[in-house]
C-alpha positions as CSV (number, residue, x, y, z in Angstrom):
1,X,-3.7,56.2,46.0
2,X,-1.2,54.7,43.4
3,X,-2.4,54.3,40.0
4,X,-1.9,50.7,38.9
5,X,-1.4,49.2,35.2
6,X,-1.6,45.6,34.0
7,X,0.0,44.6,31.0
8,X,-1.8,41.5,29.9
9,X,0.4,40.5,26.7
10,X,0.7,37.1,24.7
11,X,4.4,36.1,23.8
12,X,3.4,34.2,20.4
13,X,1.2,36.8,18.7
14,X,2.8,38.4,15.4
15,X,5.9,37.5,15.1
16,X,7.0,36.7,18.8
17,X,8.1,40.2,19.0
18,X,5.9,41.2,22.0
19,X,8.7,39.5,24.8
20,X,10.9,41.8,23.5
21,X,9.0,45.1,24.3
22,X,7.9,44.1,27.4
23,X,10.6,46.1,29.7
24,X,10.1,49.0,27.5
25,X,5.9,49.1,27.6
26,X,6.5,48.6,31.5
27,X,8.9,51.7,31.5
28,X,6.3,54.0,29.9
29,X,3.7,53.2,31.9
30,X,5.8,53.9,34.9
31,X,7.1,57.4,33.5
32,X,3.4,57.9,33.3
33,X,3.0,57.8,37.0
34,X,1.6,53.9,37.2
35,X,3.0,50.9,39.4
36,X,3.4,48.7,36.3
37,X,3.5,44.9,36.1
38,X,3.1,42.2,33.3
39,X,1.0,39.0,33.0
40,X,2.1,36.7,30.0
41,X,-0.7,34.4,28.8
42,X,-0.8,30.7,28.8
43,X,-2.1,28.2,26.6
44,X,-4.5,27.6,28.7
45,X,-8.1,28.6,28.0
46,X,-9.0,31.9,28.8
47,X,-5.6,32.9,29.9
48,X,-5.6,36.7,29.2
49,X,-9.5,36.9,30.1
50,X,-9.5,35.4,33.4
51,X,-5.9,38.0,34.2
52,X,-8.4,40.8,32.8
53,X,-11.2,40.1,35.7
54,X,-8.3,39.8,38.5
55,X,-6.2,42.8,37.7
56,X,-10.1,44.6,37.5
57,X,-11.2,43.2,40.8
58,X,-7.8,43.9,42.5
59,X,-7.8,47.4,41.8
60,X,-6.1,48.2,38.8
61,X,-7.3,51.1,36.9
62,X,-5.5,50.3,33.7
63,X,-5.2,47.1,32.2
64,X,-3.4,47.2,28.8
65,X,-4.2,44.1,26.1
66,X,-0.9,43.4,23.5
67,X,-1.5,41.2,21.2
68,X,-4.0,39.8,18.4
69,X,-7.6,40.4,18.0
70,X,-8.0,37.1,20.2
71,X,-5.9,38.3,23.5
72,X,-7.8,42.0,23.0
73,X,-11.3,40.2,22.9
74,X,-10.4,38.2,25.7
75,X,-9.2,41.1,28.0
76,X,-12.5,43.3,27.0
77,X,-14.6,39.7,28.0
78,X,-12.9,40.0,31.1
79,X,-14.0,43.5,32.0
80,X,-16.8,44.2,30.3
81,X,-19.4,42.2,32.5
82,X,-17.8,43.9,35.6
83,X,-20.1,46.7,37.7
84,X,-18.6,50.0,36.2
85,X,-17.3,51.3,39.4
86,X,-14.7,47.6,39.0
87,X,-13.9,48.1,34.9
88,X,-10.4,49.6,34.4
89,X,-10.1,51.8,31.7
90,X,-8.3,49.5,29.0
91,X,-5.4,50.1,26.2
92,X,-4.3,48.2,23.1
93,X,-0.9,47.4,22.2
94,X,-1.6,45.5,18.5
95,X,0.6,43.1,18.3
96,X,-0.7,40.3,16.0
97,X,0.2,39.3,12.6
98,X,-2.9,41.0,11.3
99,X,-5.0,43.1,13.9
100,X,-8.3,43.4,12.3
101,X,-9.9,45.1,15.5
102,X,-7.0,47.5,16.4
């Protein structure tokens, strides 16, 4: 079975830096034996934790949160209320102007 990572990342936090990186983050998870792919938030509400419940509930066993303390609280939202045979394990990237949690 492949291994499968989502990158859930928000292109405005920090300093807008996080677009940048994102070929990069995808190349390391790939040289660590994961089918990568990337979900850039929206504006919209709960962006990053509704992608966070999907990528769970389709199978992904990493899902990897870049950005402020907001997009990382929304990710963990969006798995932690999952039955623990669904939760992915779950990474940080900090990425925000100040990153009080990470």
């Amino acid at each position: 079975m492949t291994k499968r990572a989502r990158l859930i990342y928000n292109p405005v936090s920090g300093h807008e830096q996080m677009p940048k990186n994102v070929s990069d983050i995808l190349d390391i998870l790939e040289q660590a034996g994961y089918e990568a792919s990337a979900f850039r938030t929206t504006p919209a509400p709960f962006s990053a934790q509704n992608e966070a419940t999907r990528a769970a509930k389709d199978g992904f066993s990493l899902v990897v949160a870049a950005g402020g303390d907001g997009t990382i609280n929304e990710v963990v939202s969006g798995i932690a209320f999952l039955p623990e045979e669904e939760r992915p394990r779950m990474a940080i990237i900090p990425a925000g102007t100040t990153n009080d949690y990470a």
